[in-house]
N, C-alpha and C positions, 0 to 999 in steps of 0.2 A: 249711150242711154237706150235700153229695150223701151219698144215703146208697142204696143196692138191695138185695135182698132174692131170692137165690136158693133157690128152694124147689124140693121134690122130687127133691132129687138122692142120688148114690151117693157120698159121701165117700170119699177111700183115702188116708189119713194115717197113720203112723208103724207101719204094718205090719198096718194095721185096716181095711175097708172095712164101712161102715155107712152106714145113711137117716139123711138129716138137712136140715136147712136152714142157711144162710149168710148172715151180715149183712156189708155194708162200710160202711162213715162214714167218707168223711174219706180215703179212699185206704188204710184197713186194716180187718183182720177182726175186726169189731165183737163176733159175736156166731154161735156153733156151737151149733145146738140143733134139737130136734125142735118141727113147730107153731110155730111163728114168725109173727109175725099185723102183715100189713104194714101200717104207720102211712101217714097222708096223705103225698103226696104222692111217696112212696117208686117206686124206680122196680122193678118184681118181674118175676123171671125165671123162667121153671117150665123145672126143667132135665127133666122128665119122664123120669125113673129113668135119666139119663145120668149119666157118672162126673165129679166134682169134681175135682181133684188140682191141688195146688200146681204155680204153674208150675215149669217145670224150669231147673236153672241149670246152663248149658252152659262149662263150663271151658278147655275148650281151641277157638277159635276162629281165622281169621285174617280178616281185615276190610280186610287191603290197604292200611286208611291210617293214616299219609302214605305217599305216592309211588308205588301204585301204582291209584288209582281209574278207570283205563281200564277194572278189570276187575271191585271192589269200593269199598264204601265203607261208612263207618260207618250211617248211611243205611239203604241200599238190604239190605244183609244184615241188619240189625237187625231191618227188616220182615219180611225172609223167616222170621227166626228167632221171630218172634214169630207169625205166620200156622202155624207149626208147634208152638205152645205152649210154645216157651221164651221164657223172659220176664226172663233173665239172661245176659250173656254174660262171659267174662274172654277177652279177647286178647291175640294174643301179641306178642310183641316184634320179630320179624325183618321190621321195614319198612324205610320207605328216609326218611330215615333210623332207622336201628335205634334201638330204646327201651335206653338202655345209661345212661341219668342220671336227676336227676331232672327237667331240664327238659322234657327231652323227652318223660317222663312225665305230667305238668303237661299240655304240648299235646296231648297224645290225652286226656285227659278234657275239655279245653278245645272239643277239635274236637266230642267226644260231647255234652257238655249242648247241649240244645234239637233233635239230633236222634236220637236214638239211641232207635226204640224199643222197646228193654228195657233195664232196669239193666245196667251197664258198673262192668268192672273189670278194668286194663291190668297185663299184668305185666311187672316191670321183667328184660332181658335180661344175660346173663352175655358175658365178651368177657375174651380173655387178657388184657384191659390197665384194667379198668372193676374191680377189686377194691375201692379204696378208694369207689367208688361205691356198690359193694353195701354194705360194711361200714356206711356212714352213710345207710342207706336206713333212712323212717322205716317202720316196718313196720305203721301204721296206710294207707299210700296205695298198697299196692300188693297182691294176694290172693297174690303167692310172686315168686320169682327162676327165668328161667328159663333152661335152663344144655342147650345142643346137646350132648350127648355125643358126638355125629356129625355126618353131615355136614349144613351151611347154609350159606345163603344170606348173602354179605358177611361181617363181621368178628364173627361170633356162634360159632365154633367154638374151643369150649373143650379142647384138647389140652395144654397147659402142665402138669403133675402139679403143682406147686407153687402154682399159681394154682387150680387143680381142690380142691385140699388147703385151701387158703386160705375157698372157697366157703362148702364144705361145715362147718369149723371156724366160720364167723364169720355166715352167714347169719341175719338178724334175723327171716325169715320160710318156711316152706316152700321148697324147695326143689324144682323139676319137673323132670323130665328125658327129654329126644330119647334115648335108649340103643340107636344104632350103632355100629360099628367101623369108625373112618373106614378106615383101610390095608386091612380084608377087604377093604371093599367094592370100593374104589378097583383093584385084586386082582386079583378078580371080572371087576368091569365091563373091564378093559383085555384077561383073554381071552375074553369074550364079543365086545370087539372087533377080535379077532384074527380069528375067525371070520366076522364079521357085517359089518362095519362099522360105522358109525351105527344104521342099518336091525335093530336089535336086535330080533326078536318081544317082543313083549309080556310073553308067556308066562313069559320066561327073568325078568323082572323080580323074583319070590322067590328065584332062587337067587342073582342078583347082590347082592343089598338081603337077605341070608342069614340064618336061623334062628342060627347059627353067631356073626353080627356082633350080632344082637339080644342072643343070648346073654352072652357076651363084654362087653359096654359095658353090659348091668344087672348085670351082678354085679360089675362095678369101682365101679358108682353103690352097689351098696348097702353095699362092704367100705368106703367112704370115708361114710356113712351110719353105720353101725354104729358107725366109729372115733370117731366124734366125735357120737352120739347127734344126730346131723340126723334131722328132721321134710322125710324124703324120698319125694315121690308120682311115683313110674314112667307115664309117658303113654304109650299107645296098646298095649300090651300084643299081637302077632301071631301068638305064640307058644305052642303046649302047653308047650313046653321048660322056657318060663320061670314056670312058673305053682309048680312044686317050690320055687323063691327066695322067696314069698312065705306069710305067718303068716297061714292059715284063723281066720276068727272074724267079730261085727262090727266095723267101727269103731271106735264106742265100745261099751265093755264094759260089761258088768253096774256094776262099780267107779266108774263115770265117768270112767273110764283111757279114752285112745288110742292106737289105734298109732298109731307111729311111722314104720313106712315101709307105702306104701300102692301097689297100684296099678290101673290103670283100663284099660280096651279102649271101643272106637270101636265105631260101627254099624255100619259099613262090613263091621268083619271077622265080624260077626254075621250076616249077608247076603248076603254074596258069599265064593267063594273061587278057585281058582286053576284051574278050567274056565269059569269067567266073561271070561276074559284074549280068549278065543276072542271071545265074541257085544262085551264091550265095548272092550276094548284097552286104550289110554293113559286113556280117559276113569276106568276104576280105578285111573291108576299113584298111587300113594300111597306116601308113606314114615314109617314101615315099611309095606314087601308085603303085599298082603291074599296069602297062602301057601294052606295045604290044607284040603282038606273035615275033615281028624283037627284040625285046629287050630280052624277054626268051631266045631266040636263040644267042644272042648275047654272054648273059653273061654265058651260058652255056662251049659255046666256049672259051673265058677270061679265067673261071676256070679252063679249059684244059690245055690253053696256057700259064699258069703261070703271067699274067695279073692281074687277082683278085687271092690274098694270101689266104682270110681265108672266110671259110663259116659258117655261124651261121644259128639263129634264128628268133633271135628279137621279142624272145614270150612275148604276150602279152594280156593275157588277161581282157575280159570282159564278163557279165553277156549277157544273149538272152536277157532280157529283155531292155539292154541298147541299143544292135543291132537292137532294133527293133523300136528305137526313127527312126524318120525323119532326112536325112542325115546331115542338120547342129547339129542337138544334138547326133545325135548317134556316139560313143567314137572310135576312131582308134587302131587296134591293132589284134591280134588274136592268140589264144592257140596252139604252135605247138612241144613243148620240147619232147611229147611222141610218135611222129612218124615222127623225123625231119629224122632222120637216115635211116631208113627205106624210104622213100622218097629220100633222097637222093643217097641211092642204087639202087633206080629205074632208074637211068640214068647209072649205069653200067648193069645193064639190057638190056636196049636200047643200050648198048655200045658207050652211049656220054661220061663215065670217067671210069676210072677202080677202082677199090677197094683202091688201096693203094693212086689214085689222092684225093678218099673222106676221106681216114686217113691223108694224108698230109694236108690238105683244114681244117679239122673238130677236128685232135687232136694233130700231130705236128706244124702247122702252129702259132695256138694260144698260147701253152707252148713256141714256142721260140720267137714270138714277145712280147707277157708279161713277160719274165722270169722265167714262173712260175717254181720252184725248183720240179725236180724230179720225173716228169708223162708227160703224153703225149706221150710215147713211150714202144713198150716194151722192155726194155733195164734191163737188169739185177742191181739188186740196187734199181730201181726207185720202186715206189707204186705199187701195183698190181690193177689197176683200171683197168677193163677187161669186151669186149663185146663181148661175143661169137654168132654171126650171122648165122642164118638156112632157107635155101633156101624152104621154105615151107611160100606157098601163105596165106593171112589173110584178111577178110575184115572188115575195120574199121566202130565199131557199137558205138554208145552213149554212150549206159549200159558198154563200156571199159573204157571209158574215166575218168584219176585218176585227172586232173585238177580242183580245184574247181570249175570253171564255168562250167563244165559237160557238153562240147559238143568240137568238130571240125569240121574243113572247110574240114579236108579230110573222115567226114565219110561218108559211100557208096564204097570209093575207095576201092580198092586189089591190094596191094601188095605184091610183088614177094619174099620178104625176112622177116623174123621176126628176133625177140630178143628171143632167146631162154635163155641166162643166161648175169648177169650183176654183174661181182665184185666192190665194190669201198672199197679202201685201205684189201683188201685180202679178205673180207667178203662177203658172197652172198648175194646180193640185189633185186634180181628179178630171176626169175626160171622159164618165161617167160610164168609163168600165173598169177602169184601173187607176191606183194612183200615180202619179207622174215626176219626174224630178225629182227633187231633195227635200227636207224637211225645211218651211221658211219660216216659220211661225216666231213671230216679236213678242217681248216683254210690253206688256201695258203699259200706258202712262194715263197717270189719272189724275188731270189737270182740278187741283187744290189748291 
């Protein structure tokens, strides 16, 4: 039985930061205590007064495969993801071929065991014509259903009201949802290209991709939520607008009640906002807009205030060469799994959140609205997925960057914290220059 023994660390678990030490056995967490007295043979790590924290589990991801690894792959992102301290991912559905059943469900976990390193969990995709599919989805094999309110990519755009109706009434699991207005946008975009042509500034990219369409497509997600008590979680959150739609409080409550409808914002719109358009361009077009500095500030605040539940990613990427088409062909999305966290400790920096608000937000939040069985915390029993964080400044260069497309929106930037070490299921995965050993990353289990 391997077993390590991390001593001297800063613990930041379930809303508490305290000294303590750390045992693993066995690929889970043996043993939380102070004075810990390492037995033969044990392998001991002095985190010397660095921060512990559960790895983080990343919800919204895309990983490109199948069909599109010229530019990602299960792989290659999983490493990135794990070098930044996540040590969980859930991906999304809109590949080529789209995850719309369950065989095709089946092959992306198939493709993930043996390389994937972090935990993986695929979400099964919604499609006007895939109902009877949702309906007989086993709700133990997938962490939700996930449903385009807007616009996507191939046969993933849910428009139908009757099949929309259908979803939301019969779904055996969470419910996610893209909330755009496909017609604003489409709108929009046709007279910005009256004016522009292709050659669209950058810039214009929030008011095409509008506060208005975001608006509009979550409050239809949450009236069809409401009607039928769906377990509905809103992704990527852009908006101050939207933030009045959603029920202040935590997750779960005092009562051991949950809510019901949930929702989450990205790093991205944490970080950057719509004078960034200027120095980055396409390399931020993402959808939804990363929009205004009142909106940054906005949802900043939400995550504080227990408003927005869970914070993700929404990585996504793309090749420079595709960023560098003209804004109507150049593709939405951007690569951020390997310094989401580190980024998002820069506002306990700034003292916008503290440590344990970005472990709630980033890796309890999402193990108890998914269910995901047995991580997300450090709680004795559970997995030993572990990020040990070191307040020593870095700046993000190209030649680090483990993502296949070989680039980020944050390099230049210096951040105030690194990744000094990354366990996922008891194993060392990153040593916070390079990745380590083999790929160990487990299939989810999502206790239903």
């Amino acid at each position: 039985m391997s077993s390590t023994l991390i001593v001297n660390a800063r613990l930041v678990n379930e809303g508490r930061e305290f000294d303590g030490d750390l045992r693993i056995e066995d690929g889970r967490i043996a043993q939380i205590g102070s004075g810990l007295k390492a037995r033969a043979n044990e392998d001991v790590v002095d985190a010397a007064g660095c921060r512990l924290l559960p790895g983080m589990i990343d919800d919204q991801v895309h990983f490109r495969e199948p069909g599109l690894e010229y530019k990602a792959d299960m792989a290659t992102e999983s490493a990135a993801a794990v070098a930044g301290g996540l040590t969980t991912f859930m991906d999304m559905p809109n590949t080529s071929p789209p995850t719309l059943n369950a065989a095709a469900l089946e092959d992306k976990y198939r493709r993930a065991t043996g390389r994937a390193w972090g935990n993986f969990g695929f979400y099964m995709g919604a499609s006007n014509d895939n109902l009877a599919d949702i309906q007989s989805l086993d709700p133990r094999s997938a962490p939700g259903i996930k449903v385009f309110m807007g616009a996507s990519t191939g046969n993933m755009l849910v428009d139908n009201p009757d099949i929309l109706d259908g979803i939301f009434r019969d779904a055996p699991t969470p419910i996610i949802t893209h909330c755009e207005d496909t017609p604003m946008i489409d709108a929009e975009l046709a007279r910005y290209k009256a004016q522009y042509g292709d050659d669209i500034p950058a810039a214009c990219h929030p008011d095409i991709r509008s506060r208005e369409a975001c608006m509009k497509s979550t409050q239809l997600a949450l009236s069809l939520a409401r009607r039928h008590d769906s377990r509905l979680h809103v992704l990527h959150i852009s908006t101050a607008d939207e933030l009045a739609l959603f029920e202040r409080g935590p997750l779960v409550r005092a009562d051991g009640s949950r809510k019901r409808i949930t929702a989450e914002t990205c790093v991205h719109f944490l970080r950057f906002d719509r004078a960034d358009y200027e120095r980055l361009g396409h390399l931020i077009k993402c959808n939804p807009a990363i929009k205004d500095a009142g909106d940054r500030e906005a949802l900043i605040a939400a995550l504080a205030e227990d408003v927005i539940d869970v914070l993700a990613t929404d990585h996504a990427p793309h090749t420079l060469e595709e960023k560098a088409r003209p804004y109507t062909s150049a593709p939405s999305g951007l690569p951020l799994v390997q310094y989401a966290l580190v980024a998002a400790l820069e506002l306990v920096h700034e003292g916008r959140l503290t440590t344990a608000q970005v472990v709630q937000k980033f890796a309890h939040a999402p193990a108890q609205l998914f269910d995901v069985e047995g991580r997300g915390f450090l709680r004795e029993g559970y997995a030993a997925d572990l990020v040990l964080v070191e307040d020593t400044p870095f700046t993000v260069q190209r030649e680090d960057v483990l993502s296949k497309c070989g680039w980020s929106p944050f390099e230049g930037t210096t951040f105030h914290s690194r990744i000094a070490s990354t366990w996922v299921n008891g194993v060392l995965a990153w040593n916070g220059r390079q990745l380590v050993g083999a790929p160990a990353g487990q299939r989810l289990a999502f206790a239903r």
